[in-house]
PALOSE-787219 format. One record per residue (C-alpha): residue in one letter; chain; x, y, z. Coordinates in nm, 3 decimals. Layout:
N
(r "a","A",(X,Y,Z));
...
END
This chain:
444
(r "x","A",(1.576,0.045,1.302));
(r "x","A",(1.776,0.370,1.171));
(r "x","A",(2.025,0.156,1.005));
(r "x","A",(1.700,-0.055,0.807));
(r "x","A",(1.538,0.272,0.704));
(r "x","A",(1.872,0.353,0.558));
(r "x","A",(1.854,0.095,0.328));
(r "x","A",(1.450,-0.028,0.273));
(r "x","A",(1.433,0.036,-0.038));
(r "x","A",(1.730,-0.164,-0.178));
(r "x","A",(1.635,-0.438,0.088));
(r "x","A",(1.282,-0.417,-0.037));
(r "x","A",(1.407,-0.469,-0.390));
(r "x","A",(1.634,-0.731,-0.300));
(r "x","A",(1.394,-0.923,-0.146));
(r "x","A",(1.081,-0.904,-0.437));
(r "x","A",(1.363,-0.985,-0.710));
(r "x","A",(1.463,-1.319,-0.478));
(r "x","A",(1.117,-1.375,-0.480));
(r "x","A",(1.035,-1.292,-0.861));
(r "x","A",(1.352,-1.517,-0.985));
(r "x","A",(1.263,-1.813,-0.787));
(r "x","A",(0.884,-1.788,-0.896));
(r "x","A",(1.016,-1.720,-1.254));
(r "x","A",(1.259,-2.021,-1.262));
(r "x","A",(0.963,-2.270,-1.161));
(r "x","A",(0.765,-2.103,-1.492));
(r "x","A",(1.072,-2.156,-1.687));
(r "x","A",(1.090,-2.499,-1.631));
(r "x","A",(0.694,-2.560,-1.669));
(r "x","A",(0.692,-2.384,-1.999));
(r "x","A",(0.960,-2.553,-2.119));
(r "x","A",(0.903,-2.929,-2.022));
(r "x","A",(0.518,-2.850,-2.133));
(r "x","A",(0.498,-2.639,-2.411));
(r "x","A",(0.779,-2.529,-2.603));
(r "x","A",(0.935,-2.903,-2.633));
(r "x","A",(0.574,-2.938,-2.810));
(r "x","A",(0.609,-2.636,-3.031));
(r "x","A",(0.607,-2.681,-3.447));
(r "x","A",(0.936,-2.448,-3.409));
(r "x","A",(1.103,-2.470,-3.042));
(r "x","A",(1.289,-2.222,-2.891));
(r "x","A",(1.636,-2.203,-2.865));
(r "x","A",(1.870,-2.072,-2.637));
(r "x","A",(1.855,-1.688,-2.725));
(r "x","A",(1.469,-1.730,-2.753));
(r "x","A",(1.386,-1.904,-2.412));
(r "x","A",(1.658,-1.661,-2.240));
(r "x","A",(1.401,-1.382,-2.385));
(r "x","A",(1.069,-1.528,-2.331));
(r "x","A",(1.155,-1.613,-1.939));
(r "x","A",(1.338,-1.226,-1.924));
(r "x","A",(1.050,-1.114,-2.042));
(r "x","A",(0.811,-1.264,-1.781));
(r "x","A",(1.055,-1.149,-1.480));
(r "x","A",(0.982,-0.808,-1.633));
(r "x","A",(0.614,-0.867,-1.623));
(r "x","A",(0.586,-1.046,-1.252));
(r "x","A",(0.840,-0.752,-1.135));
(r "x","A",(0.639,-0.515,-1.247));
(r "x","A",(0.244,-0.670,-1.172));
(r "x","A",(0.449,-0.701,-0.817));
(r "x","A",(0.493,-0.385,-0.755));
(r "x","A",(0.160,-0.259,-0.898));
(r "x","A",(0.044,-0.444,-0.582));
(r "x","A",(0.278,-0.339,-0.338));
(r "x","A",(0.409,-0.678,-0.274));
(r "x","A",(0.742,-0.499,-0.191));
(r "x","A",(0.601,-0.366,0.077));
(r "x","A",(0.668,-0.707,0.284));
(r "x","A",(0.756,-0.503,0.619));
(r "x","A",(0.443,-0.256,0.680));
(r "x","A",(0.187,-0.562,0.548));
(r "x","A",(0.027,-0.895,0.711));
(r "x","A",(0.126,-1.212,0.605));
(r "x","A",(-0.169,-1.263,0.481));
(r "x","A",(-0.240,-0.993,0.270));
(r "x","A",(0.136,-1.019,0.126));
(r "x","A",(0.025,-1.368,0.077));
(r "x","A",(-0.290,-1.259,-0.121));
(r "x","A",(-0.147,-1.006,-0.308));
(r "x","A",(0.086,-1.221,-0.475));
(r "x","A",(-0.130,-1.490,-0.612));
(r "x","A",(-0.333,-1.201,-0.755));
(r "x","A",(-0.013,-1.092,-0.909));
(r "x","A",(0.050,-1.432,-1.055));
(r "x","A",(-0.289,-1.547,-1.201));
(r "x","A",(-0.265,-1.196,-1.389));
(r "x","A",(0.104,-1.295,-1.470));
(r "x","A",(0.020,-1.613,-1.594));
(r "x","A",(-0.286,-1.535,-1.749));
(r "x","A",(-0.077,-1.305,-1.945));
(r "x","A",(0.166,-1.608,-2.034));
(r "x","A",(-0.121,-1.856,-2.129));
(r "x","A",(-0.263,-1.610,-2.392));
(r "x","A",(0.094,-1.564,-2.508));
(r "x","A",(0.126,-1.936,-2.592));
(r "x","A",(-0.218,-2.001,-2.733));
(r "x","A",(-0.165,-1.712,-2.988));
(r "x","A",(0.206,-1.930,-3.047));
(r "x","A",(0.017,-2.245,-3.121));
(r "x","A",(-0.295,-2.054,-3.262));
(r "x","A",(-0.548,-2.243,-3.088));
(r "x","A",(-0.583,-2.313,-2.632));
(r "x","A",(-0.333,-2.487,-2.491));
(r "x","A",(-0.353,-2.722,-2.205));
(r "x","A",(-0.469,-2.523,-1.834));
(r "x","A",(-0.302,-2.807,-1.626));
(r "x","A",(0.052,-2.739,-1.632));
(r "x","A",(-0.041,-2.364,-1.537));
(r "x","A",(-0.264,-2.491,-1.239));
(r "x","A",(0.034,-2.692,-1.159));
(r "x","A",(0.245,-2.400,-1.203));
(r "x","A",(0.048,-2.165,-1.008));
(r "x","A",(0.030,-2.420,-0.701));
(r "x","A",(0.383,-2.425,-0.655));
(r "x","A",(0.439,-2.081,-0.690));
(r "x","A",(0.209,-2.008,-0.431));
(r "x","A",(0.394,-2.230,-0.204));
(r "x","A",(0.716,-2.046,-0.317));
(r "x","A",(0.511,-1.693,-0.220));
(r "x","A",(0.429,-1.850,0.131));
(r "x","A",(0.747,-1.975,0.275));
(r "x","A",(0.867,-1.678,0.161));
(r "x","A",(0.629,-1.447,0.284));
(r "x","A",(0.691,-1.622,0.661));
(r "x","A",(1.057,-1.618,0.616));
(r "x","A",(1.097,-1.267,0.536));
(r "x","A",(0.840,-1.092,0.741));
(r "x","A",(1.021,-1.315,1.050));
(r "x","A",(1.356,-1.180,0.962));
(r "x","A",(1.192,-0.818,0.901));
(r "x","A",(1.117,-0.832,1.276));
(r "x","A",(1.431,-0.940,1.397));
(r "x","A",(1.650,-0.651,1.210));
(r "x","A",(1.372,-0.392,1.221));
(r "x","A",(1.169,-0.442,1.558));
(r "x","A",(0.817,-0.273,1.612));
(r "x","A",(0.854,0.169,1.583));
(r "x","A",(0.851,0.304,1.923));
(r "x","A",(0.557,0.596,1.849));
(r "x","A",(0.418,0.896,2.054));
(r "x","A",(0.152,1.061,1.915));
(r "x","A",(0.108,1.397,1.905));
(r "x","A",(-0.315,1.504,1.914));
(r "x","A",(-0.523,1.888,1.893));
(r "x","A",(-0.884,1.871,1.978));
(r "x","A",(-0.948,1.529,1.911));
(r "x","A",(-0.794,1.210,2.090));
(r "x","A",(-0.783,1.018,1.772));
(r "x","A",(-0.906,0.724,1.920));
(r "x","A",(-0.971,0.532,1.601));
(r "x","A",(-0.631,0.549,1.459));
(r "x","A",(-0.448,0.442,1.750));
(r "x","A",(-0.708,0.171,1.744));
(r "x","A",(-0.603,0.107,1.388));
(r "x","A",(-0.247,0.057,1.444));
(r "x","A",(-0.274,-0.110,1.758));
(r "x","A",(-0.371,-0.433,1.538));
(r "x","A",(-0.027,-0.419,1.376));
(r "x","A",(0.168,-0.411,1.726));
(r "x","A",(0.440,-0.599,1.558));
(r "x","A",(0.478,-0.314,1.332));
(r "x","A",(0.396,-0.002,1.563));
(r "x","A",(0.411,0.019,1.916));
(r "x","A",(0.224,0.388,2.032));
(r "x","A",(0.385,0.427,2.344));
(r "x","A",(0.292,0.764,2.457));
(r "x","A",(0.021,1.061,2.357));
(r "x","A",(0.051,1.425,2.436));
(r "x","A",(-0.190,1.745,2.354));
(r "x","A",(-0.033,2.027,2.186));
(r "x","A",(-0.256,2.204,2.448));
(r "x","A",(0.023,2.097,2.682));
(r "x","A",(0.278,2.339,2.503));
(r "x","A",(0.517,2.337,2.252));
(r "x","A",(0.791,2.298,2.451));
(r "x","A",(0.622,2.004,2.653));
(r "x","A",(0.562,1.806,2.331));
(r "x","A",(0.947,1.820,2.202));
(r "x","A",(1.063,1.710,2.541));
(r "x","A",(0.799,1.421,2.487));
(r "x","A",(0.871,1.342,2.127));
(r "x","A",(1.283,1.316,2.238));
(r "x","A",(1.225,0.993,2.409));
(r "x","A",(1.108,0.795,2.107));
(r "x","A",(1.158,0.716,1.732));
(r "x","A",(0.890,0.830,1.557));
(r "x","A",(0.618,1.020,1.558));
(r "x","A",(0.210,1.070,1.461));
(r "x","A",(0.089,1.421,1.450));
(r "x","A",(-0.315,1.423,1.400));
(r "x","A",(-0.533,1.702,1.424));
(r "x","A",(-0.289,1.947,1.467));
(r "x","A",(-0.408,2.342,1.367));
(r "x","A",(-0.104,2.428,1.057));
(r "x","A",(0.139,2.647,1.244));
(r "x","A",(0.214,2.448,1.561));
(r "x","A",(0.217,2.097,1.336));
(r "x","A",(0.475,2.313,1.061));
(r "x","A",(0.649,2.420,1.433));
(r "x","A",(0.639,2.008,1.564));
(r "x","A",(0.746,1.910,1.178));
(r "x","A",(1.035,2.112,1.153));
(r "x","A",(1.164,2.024,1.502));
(r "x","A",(1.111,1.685,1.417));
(r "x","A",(1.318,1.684,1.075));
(r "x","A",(1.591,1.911,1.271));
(r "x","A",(1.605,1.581,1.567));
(r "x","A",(1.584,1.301,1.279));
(r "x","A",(1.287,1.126,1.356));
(r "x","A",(1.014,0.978,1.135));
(r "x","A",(0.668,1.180,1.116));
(r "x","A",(0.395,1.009,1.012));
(r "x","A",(0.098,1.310,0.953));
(r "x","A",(-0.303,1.290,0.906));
(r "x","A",(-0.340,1.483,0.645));
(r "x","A",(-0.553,1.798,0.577));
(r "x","A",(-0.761,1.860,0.250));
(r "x","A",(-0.501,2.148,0.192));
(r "x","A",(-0.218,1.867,0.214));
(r "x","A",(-0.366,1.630,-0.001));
(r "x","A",(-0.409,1.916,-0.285));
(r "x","A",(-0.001,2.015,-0.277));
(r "x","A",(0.050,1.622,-0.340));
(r "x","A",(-0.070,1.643,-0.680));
(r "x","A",(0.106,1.969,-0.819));
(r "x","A",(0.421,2.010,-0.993));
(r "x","A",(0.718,2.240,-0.995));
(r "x","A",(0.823,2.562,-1.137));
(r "x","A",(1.168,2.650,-1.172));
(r "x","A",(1.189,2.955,-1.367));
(r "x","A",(1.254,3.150,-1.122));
(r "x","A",(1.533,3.181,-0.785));
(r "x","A",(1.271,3.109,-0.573));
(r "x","A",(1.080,2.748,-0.616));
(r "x","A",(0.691,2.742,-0.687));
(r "x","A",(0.474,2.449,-0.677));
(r "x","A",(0.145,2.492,-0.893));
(r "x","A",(-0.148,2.335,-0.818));
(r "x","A",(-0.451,2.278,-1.095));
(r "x","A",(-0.800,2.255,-1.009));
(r "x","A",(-0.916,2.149,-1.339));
(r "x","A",(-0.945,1.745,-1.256));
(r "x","A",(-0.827,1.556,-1.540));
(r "x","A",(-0.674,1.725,-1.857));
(r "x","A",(-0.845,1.680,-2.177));
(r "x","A",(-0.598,1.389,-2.322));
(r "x","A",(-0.656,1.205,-2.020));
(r "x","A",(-1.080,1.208,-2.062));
(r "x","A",(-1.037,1.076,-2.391));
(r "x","A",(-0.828,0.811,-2.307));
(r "x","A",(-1.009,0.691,-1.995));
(r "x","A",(-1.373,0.725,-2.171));
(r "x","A",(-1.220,0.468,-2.497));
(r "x","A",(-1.075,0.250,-2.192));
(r "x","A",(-1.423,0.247,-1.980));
(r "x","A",(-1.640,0.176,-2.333));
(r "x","A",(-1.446,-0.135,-2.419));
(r "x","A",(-1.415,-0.232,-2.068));
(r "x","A",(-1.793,-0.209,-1.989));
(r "x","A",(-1.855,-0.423,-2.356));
(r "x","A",(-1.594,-0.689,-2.253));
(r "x","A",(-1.761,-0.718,-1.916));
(r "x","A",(-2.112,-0.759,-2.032));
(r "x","A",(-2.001,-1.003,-2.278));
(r "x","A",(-1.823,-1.209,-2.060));
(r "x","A",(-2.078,-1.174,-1.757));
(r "x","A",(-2.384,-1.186,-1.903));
(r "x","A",(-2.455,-1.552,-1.776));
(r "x","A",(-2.383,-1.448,-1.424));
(r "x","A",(-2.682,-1.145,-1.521));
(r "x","A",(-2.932,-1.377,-1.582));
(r "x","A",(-2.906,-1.593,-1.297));
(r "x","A",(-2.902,-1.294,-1.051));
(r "x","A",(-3.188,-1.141,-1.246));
(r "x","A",(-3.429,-1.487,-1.173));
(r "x","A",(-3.286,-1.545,-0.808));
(r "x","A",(-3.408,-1.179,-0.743));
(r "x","A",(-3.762,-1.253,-0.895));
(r "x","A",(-3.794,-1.585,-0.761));
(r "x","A",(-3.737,-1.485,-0.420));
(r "x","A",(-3.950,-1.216,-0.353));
(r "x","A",(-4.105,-1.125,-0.697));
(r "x","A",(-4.006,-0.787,-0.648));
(r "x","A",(-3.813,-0.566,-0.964));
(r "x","A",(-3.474,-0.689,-1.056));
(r "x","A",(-3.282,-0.337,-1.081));
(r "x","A",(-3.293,-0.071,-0.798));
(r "x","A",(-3.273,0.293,-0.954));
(r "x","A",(-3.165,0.557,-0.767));
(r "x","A",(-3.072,0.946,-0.815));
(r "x","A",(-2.675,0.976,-0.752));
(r "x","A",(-2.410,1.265,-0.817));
(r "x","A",(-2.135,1.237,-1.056));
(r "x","A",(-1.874,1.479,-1.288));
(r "x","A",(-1.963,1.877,-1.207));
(r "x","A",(-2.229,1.759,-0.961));
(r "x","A",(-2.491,1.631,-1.276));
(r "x","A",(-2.753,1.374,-1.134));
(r "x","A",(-2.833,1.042,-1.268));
(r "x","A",(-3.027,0.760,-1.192));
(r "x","A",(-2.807,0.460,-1.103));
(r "x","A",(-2.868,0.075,-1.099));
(r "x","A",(-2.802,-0.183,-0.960));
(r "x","A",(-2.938,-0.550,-0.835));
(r "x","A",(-3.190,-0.490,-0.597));
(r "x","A",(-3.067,-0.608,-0.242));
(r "x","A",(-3.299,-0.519,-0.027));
(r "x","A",(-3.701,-0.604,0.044));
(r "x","A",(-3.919,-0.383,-0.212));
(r "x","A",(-3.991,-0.047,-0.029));
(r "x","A",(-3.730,-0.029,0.162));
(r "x","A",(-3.702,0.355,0.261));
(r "x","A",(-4.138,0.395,0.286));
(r "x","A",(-4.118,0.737,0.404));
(r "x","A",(-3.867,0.841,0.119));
(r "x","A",(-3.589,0.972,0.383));
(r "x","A",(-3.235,0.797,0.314));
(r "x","A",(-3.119,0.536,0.565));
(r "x","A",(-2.796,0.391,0.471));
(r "x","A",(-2.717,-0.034,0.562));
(r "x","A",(-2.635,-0.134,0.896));
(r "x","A",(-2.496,-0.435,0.998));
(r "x","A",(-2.722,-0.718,1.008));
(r "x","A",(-2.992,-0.488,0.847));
(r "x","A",(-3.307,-0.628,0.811));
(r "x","A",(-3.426,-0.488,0.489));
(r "x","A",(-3.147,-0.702,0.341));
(r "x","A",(-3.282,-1.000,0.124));
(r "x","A",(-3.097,-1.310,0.170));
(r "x","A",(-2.972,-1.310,-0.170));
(r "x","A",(-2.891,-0.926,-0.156));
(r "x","A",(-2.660,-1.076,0.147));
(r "x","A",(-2.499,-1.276,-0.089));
(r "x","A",(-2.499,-0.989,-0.387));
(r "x","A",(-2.328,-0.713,-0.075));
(r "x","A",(-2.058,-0.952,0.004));
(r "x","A",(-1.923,-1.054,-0.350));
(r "x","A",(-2.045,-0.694,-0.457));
(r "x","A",(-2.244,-0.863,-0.718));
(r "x","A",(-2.494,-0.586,-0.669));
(r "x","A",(-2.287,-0.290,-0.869));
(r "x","A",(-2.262,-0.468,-1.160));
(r "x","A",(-2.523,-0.311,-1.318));
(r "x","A",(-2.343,-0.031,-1.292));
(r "x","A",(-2.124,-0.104,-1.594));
(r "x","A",(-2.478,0.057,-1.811));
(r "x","A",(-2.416,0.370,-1.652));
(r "x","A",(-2.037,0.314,-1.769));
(r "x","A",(-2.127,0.285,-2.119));
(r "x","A",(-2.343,0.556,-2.119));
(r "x","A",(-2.082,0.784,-1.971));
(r "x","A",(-2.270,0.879,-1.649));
(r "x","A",(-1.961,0.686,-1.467));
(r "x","A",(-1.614,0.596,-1.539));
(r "x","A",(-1.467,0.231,-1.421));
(r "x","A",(-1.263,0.399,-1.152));
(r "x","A",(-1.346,0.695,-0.958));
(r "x","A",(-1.491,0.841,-0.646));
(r "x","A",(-1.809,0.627,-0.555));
(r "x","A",(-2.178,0.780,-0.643));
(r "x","A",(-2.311,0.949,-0.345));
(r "x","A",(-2.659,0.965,-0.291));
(r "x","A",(-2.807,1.335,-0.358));
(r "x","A",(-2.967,1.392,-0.021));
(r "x","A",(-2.575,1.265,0.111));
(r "x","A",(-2.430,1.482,-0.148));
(r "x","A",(-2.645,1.788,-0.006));
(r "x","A",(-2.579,1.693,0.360));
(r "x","A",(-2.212,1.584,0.337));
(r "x","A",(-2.111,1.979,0.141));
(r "x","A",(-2.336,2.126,0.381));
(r "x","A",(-2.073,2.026,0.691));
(r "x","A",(-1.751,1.962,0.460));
(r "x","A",(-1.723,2.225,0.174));
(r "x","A",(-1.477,2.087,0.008));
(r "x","A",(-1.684,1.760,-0.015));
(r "x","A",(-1.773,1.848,-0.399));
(r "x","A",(-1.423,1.872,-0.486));
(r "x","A",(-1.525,1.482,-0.573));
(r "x","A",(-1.720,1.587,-0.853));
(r "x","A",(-1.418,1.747,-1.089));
(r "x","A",(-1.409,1.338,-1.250));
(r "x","A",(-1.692,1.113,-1.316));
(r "x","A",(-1.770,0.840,-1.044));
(r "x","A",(-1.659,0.522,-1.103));
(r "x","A",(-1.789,0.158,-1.004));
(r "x","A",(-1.424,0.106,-0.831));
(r "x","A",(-1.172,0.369,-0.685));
(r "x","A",(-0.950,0.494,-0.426));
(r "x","A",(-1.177,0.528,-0.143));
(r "x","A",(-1.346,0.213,-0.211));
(r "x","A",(-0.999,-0.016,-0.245));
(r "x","A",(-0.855,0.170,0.079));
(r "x","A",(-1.166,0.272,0.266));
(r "x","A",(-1.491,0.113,0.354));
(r "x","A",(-1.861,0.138,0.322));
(r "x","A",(-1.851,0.292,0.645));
(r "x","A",(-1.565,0.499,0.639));
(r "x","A",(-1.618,0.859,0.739));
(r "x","A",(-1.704,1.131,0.460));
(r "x","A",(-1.418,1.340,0.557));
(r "x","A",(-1.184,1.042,0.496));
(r "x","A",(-1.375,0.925,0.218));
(r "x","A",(-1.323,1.305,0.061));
(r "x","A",(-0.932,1.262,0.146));
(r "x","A",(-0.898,0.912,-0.072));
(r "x","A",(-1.079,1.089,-0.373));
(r "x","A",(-0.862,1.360,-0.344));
(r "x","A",(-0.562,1.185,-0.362));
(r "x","A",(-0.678,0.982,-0.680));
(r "x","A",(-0.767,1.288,-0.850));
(r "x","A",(-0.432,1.494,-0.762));
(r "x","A",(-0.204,1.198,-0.851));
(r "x","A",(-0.432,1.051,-1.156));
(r "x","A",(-0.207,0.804,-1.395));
(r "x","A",(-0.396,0.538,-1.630));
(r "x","A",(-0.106,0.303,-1.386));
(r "x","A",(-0.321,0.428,-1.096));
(r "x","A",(-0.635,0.322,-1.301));
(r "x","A",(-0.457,-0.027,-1.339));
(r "x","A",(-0.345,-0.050,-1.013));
(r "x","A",(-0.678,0.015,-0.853));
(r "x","A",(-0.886,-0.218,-1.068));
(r "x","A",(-0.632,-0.513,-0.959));
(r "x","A",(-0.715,-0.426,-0.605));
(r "x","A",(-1.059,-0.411,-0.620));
(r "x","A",(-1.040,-0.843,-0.708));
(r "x","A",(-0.865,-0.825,-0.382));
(r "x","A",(-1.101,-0.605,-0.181));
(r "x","A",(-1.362,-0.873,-0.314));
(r "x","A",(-1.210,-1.130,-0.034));
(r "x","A",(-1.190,-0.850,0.282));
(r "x","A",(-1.513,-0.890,0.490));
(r "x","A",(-1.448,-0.582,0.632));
(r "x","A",(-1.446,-0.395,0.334));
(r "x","A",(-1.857,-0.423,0.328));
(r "x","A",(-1.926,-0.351,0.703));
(r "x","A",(-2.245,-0.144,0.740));
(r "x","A",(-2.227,0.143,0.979));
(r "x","A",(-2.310,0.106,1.350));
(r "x","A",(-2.711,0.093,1.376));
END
């Protein structure tokens, strides 16, 4: 396993660009044999060497966007998943190319075709290299190292990737320092969770001294040193941190981004509107939109809307009572709306008005808002960006992750905030669309 670590970056690499070159050669061929032999002007040589370059480039870099690199921490079938969503936004990207060649829509087929095969390519592939993976990197032997809590849920968690992580052993830091290190000697790596900051900087350090691999559960405090930068005016290193959210140059940009996006999308969509709009009304007869109070940037209210999904008075006595699974007050096409998240769309108003942005931390609830600060503090740290319809929390979390972790997610998309992030996150959310699990009510 040491020797793998060594090196899983270049074998990472090696293993995408395989992948990439082999996908890319089967698009060569396709948009040669069906489109440029057809062209008014074919390419030559020197141009099809560029035009198939320059798509490598693009499917490299789409790739990695989605982590499809990351073939030995992820299941086959989300590796799987990840890179058809790479390639229809790939080959989307090619098809508009050629159009605006010929000046007018090409043929779809050849790209269906194209798109088939490649997926093919993406699945052998996917099997092939996550089985060799295993062979020259088996499962991490783990202990993991607990405080107050027995973090129950995240050895849960990783307990459905046994062929990745193997959590052989827990110990309480009440049992001692030196009672943990003794532990921690017998394996690999190691999870510390929940650990007060002194004795985890103590277990770190010993750790990093004995070579093995620390995976850590972050604090709030953690998460905030992720996103500052260095100083090095001086002999002895500084890290600043900024508490400002997003710099000026970066609002501007993302509000221009979130104003065409929201036009585009209610263009495009507004078809799909409609037909909501009259299943809503024919079902029950009940209003089409659901308003509600939310939070967003410096901790402003606004009402937000979306596609009613539940049965018309759904909270009688006023008092907030969040979805549970199999929830009554759920209309059968509000079922439908939850999965597909149909419902938010409506959100993309609030967009254009600049109440939300297209990514961000999700709108809370006010009554949530109040609650939620009231036992975590830090909880309006949130509010330093606008919410969005899509965002960290909501791609890696779910509907029923905890507030404390949902804080953690924001946090880290605010402290590490790149338009790329915005990209990234916005691909991901197509993907999210497919993960049941991803719209799990809590526990009634």
């Amino acid at each position: 396993m040491k020797t793998f670590e060594q090196y899983k970056k270049t074998v990472r690499f090696i293993t995408l660009l395989f992948l990439a070159c082999c996908l890319t050669t089967v698009y060569g061929y396709i948009w040669n044999s069906h489109y440029n032999i057809y062209f008014e002007h074919p390419y030559r040589s020197k141009g099809i060497t560029f035009t198939i370059a320059a798509y490598l480039v693009v499917l490299l870099f789409i790739s990695f966007l989605v982590g499809l690199q990351k073939i030995d921490e992820r299941r086959i079938g989300d590796i799987v998943f990840s890179g058809i969503l790479a390639l229809i936004f790939v080959n989307a990207i090619a098809y508009v190319q050629i159009s605006l060649i010929e000046a007018k829509l090409v043929k779809v087929f050849p790209f269906v075709y194209l798109i088939a095969l490649q997926t093919l390519i993406i699945i052998v592939w996917a099997y092939l290299g996550t089985s060799i993976i295993k062979k020259i990197n088996p499962p991490q032997m783990m202990i993991i190292v607990y405080g107050s809590h027995l973090a129950t849920e995240l050895v849960l968690k990783m307990s459905e990737m046994i062929d990745k992580y193997t959590i052989c052993e827990s110990v309480n830091i009440l049992d001692g320092f030196d009672r943990v290190c003794k532990a921690v000697e017998k394996y690999e790596s190691v999870i510390i969770c929940d650990v007060p900051s002194q004795l985890r900087n103590d277990i770190l350090k010993y750790c990093y001294e004995k070579r093995k691999k620390v995976y850590i559960v972050p604090k709030i405090s953690d998460v905030l040193i992720r996103g500052s930068f260095d100083i090095n005016y001086f002999d002895c290193p500084l890290v600043c941190c900024e508490g400002v959210g997003l710099k000026r140059e970066q609002q501007i940009i993302k509000r221009a981004i979130d104003i065409i996006f929201s036009l585009l999308v209610l263009i495009i969509l507004s078809p799909l509107f409609l037909i909501i709009a009259a299943a809503i009304k024919i079902y029950d007869r009940g209003p089409v939109f659901y308003r509600q109070r939310r939070i967003t940037l410096n901790g402003e209210e606004f009402d937000i809307i979306k596609f009613r999904s539940m049965i018309v008075n759904a909270e009688p006595d006023g008092k907030p009572k969040p979805a549970v699974n199999d929830d009554e007050r759920i209309t059968p096409v509000g079922r439908f709306m939850r999965r597909w998240r149909i419902d938010e769309l409506p959100q993309i108003y609030n967009i254009l008005r600049g109440e939300m942005s297209v990514v961000g931390p999700r709108a809370e609830r006010v009554e949530h808002v109040k609650k939620y600060t009231k036992e975590i503090p830090e909880f309006a740290y949130r509010h330093k960006v606008k919410t969005g319809l899509t965002g960290y929390a909501q791609v890696y979390g779910k509907y029923n992750t905890t507030p404390y972790n949902k804080l953690k997610l924001d946090l880290m998309y605010i402290q590490n905030y790149s338009l790329l992030l915005d990209l990234k996150l916005i691909l991901m959310t197509i993907k999210i669309l497919f993960n049941k699990e991803s719209t799990d009510g809590f526990d009634d």
